[in-house]
DRENMARKOL-738807 format. One line per field, with one value per atom (N, C-alpha, C): residue in one letter; chain; atom name; x, y, z. Coordinates in Angstrom, 2 decimals. Example, Ala and Ser with C-alpha at 12.3 -4.5 7.8 and 13.67 -1.06 7.14 Angstrom:
REM residues 2
type = (A_A_A_S_S_S)
mol = (A_A_A_A_A_A)
atom = (N_CA_C_N_CA_C)
u = (13.19_12.30_13.20_12.85_13.67_12.90)
v = (-5.69_-4.50_-3.30_-2.25_-1.06_0.03)
w = (7.80_7.80_7.80_7.08_7.14_7.87)
END
This chain:
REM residues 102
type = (X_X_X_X_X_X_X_X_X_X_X_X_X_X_X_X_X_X_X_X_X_X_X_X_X_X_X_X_X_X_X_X_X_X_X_X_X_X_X_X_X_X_X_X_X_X_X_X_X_X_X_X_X_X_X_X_X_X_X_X_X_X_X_X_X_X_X_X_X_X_X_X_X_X_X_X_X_X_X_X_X_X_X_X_X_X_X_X_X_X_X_X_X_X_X_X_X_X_X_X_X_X_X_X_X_X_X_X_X_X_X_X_X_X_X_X_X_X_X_X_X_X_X_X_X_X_X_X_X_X_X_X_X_X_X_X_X_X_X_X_X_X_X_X_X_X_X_X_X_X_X_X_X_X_X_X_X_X_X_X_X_X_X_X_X_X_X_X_X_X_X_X_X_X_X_X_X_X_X_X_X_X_X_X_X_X_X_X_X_X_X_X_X_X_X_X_X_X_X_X_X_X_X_X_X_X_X_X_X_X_X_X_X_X_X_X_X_X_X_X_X_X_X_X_X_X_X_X_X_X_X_X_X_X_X_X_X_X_X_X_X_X_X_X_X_X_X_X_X_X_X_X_X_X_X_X_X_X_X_X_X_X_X_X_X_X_X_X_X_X_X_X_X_X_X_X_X_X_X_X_X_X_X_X_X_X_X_X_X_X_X_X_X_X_X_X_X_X_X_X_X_X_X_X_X_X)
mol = (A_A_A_A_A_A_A_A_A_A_A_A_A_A_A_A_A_A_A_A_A_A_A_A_A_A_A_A_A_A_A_A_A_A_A_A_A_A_A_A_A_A_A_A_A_A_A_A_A_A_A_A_A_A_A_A_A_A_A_A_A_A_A_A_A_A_A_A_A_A_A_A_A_A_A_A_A_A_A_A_A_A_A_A_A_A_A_A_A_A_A_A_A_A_A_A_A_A_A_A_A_A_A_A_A_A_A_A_A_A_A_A_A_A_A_A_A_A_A_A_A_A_A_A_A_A_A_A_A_A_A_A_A_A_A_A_A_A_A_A_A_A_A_A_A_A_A_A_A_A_A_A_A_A_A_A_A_A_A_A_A_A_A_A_A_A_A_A_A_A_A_A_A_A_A_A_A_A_A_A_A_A_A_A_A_A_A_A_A_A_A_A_A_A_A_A_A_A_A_A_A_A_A_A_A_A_A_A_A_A_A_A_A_A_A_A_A_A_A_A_A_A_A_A_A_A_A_A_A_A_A_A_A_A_A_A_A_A_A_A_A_A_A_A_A_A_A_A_A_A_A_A_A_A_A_A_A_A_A_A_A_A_A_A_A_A_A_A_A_A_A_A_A_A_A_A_A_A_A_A_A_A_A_A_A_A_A_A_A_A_A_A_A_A_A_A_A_A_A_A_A_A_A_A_A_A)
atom = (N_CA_C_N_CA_C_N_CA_C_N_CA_C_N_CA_C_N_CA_C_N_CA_C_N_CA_C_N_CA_C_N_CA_C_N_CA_C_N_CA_C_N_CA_C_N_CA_C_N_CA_C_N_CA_C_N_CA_C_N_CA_C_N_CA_C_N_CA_C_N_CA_C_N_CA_C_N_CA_C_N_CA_C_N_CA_C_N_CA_C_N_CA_C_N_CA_C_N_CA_C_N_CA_C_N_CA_C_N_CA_C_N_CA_C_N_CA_C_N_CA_C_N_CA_C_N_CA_C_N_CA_C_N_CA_C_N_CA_C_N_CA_C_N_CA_C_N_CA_C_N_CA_C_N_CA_C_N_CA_C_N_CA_C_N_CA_C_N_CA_C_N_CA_C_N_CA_C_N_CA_C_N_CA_C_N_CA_C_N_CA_C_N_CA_C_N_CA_C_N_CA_C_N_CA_C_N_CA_C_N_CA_C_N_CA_C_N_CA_C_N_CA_C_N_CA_C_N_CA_C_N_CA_C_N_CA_C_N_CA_C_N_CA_C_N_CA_C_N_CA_C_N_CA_C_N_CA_C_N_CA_C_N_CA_C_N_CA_C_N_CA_C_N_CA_C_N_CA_C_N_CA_C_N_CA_C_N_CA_C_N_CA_C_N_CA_C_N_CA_C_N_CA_C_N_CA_C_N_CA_C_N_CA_C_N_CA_C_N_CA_C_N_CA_C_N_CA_C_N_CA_C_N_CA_C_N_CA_C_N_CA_C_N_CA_C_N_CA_C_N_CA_C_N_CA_C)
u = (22.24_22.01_21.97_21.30_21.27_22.24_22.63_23.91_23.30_25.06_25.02_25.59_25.16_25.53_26.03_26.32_26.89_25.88_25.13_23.85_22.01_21.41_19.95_19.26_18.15_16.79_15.40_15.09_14.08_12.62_11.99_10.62_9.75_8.78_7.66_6.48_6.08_5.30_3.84_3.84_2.52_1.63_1.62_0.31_-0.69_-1.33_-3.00_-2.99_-3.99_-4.36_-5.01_-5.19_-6.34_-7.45_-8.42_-9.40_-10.57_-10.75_-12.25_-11.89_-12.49_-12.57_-12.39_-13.35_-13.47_-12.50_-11.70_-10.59_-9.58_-9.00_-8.02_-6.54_-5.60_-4.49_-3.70_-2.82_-1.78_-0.84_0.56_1.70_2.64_1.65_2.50_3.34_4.35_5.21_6.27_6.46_7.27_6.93_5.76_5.39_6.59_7.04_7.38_8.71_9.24_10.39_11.46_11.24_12.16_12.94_11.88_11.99_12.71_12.07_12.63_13.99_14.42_15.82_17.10_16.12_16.85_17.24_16.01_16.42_17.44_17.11_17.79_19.71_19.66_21.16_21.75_21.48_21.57_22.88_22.90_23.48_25.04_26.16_27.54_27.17_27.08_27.24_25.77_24.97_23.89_22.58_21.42_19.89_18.96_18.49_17.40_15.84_15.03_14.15_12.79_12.27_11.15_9.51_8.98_7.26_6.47_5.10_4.80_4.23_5.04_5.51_4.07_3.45_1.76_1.36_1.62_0.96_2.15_3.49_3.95_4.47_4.10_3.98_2.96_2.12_1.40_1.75_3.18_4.12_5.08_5.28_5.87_7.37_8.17_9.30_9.33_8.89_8.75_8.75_7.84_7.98_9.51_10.22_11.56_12.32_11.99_12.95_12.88_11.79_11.52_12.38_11.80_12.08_13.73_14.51_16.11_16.50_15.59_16.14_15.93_14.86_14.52_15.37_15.92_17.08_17.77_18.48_19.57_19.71_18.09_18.10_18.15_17.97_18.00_17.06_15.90_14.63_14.00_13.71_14.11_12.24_11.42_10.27_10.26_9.65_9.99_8.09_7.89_5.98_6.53_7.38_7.08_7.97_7.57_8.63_10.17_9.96_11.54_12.32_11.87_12.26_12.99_11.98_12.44_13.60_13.72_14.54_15.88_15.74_16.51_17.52_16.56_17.09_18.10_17.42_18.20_18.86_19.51_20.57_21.74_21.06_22.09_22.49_21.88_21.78_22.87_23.28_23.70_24.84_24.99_26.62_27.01_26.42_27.09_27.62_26.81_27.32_28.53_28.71_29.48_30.97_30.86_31.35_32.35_31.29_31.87_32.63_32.46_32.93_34.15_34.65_35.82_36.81_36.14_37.32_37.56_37.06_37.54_38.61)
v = (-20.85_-19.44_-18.69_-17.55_-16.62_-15.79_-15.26_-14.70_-12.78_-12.96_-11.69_-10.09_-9.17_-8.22_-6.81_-6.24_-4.63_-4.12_-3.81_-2.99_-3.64_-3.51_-4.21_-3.03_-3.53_-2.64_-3.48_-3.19_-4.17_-3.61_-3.83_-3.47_-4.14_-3.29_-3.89_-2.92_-2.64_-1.64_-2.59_-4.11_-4.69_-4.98_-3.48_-3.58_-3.11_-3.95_-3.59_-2.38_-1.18_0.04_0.21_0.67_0.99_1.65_1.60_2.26_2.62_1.60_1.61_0.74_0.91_-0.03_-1.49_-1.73_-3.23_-3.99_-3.14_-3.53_-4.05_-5.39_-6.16_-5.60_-5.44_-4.67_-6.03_-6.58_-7.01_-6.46_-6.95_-6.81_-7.57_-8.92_-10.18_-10.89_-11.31_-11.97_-11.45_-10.34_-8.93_-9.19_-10.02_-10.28_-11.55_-12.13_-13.24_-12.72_-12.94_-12.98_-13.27_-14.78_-15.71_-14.93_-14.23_-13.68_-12.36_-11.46_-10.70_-10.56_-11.31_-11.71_-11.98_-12.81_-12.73_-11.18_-10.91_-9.58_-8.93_-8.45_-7.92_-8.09_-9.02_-9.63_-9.86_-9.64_-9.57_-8.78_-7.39_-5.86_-6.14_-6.22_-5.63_-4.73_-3.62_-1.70_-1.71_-1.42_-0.45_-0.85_-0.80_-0.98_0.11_0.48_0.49_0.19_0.24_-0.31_1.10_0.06_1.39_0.44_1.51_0.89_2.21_1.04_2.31_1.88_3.26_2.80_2.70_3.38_3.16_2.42_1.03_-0.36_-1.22_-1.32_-2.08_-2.06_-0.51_-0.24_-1.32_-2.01_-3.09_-4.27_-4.45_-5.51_-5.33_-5.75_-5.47_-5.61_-6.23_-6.32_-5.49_-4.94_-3.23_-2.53_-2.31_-1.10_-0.84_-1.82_-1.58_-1.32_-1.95_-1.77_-0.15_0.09_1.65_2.42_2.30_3.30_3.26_2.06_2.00_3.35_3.35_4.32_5.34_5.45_6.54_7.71_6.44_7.03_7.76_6.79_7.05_7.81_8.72_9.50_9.01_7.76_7.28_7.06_7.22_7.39_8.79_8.34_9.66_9.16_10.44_10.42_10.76_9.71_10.10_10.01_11.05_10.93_11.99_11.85_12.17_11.37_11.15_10.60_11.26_11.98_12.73_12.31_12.35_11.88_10.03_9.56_8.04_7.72_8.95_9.19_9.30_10.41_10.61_9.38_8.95_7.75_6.65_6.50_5.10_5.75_6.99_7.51_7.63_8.04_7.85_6.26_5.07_3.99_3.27_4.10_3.49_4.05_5.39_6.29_5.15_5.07_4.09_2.96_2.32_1.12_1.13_2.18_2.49_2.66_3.37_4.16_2.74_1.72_0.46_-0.24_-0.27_-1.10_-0.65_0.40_1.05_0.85_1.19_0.28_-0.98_-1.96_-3.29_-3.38)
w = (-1.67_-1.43_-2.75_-3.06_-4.35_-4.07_-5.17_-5.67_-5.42_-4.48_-4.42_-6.04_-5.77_-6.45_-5.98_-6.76_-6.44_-5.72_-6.31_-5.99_-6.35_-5.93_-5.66_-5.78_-7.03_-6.68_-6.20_-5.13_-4.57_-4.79_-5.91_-6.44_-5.31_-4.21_-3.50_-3.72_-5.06_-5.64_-5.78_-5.42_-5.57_-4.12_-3.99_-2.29_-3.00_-2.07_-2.36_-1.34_-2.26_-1.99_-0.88_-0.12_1.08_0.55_0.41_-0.43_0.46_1.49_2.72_3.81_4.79_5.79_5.47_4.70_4.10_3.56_2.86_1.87_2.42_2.23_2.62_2.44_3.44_2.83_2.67_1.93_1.51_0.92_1.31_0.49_-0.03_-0.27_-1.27_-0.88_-1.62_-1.27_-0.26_-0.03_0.77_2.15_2.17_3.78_4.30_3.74_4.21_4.43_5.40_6.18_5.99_5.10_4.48_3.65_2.67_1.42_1.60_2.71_3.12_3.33_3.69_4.81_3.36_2.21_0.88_0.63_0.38_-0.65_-0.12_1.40_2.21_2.10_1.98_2.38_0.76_-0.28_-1.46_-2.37_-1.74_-1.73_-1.26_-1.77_-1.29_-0.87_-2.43_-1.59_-1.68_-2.33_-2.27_-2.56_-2.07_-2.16_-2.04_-2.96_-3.29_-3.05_-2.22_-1.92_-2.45_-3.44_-3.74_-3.62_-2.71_-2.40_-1.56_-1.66_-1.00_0.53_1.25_2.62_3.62_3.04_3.95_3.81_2.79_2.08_3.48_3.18_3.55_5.17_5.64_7.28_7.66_7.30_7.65_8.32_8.06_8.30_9.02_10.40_11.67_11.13_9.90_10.05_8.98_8.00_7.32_8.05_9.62_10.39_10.58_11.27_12.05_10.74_9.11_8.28_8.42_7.98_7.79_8.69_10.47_11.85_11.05_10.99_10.84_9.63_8.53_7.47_7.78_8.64_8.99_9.73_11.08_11.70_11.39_10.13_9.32_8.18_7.99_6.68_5.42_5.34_4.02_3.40_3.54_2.87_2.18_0.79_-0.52_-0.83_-0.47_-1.31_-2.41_-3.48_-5.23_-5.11_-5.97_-6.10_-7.73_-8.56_-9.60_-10.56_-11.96_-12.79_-13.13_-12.60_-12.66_-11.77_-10.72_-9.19_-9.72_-10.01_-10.36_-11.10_-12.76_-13.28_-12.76_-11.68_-11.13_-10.31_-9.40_-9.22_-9.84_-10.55_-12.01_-12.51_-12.69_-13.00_-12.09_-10.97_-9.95_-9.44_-9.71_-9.57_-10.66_-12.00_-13.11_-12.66_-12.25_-11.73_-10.91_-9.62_-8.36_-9.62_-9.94_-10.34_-11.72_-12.25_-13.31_-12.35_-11.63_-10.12_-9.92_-9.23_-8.08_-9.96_-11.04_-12.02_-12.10_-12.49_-12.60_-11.27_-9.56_-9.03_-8.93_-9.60_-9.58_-10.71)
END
């Protein structure tokens, strides 16, 4: 099994674009289940999951990931570099955060 951590950032930023009818949508290795089920289970406290969600809504076990965050409010639209910034800062706190109580 792969080794777990504090916190996980799960990059699924390599979908192919929708561009026309014609155009094949994929979302890589992110399709597979197997793989999925890794990343997933990876996280003690906290994940991260950044993509883009109209590429990977393609994939019946992305839908339900999604509907679940959705529920639960945990899905943060970032569409600027500040936003991202933002992020990995708050990503370095948590984890500075979880170091100090051990």
């Amino acid at each position: 099994q792969g080794r777990q951590k504090d916190v996980i950032l799960l990059s699924c930023v390599r979908a192919t674009q929708i561009t026309d009818a014609t155009t094949t949508v994929g979302i890589g290795f992110v399709a597979n289940r197997q793989r999925l089920n890794v990343s997933l289970t990876r996280a003690k406290y906290a994940m991260y999951i950044l993509g883009h969600m109209n590429s990977l809504n393609v994939n019946e076990d992305w839908q339900k990931l999604y509907s679940n965050a959705v529920e639960r409010k945990t899905i943060f639209q970032l569409t600027l570099p500040e936003q991202f910034e933002w992020l990995m800062k708050h990503q370095q706190e948590a984890q500075t955060e979880l170091t100090e109580k051990k």
